[in-house]
C-alpha positions in Angstrom: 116.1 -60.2 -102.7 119.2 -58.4 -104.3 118.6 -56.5 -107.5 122.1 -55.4 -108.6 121.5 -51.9 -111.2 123.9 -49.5 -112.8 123.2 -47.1 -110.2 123.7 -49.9 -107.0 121.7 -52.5 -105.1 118.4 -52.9 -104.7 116.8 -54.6 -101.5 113.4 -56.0 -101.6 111.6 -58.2 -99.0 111.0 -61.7 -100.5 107.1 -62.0 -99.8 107.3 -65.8 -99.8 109.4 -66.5 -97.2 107.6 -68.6 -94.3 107.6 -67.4 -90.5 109.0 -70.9 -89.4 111.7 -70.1 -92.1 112.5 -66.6 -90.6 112.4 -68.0 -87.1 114.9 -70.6 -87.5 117.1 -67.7 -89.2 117.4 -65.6 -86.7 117.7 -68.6 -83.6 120.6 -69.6 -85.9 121.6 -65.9 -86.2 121.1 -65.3 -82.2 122.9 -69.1 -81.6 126.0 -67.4 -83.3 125.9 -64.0 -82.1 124.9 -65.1 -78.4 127.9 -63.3 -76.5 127.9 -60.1 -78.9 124.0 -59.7 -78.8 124.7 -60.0 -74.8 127.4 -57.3 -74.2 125.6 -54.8 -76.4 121.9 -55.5 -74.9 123.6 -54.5 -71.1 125.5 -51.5 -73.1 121.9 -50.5 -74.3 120.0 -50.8 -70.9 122.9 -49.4 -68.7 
């Protein structure tokens, strides 16, 4: 969740949100990022 204040933003974890729900997120997130995620995983481990 987004709380937008005076001062800035405010990030809070939405509590509700199911595990099949945050799985299919980031599969979809991995699906799009495949090559990128790729490159920078062999950058990490050398």
């Amino acid at each position: 969740m987004i709380i937008e204040t005076d001062d800035g933003l405010i990030l809070r974890p939405i509590r509700h949100d199911s595990h099949e729900r945050q799985m299919n997120t980031a599969r979809a997130v991995m699906d799009k990022y495949e090559d990128a995620l790729r490159k920078l995983s062999t950058l990490a481990n050398g």
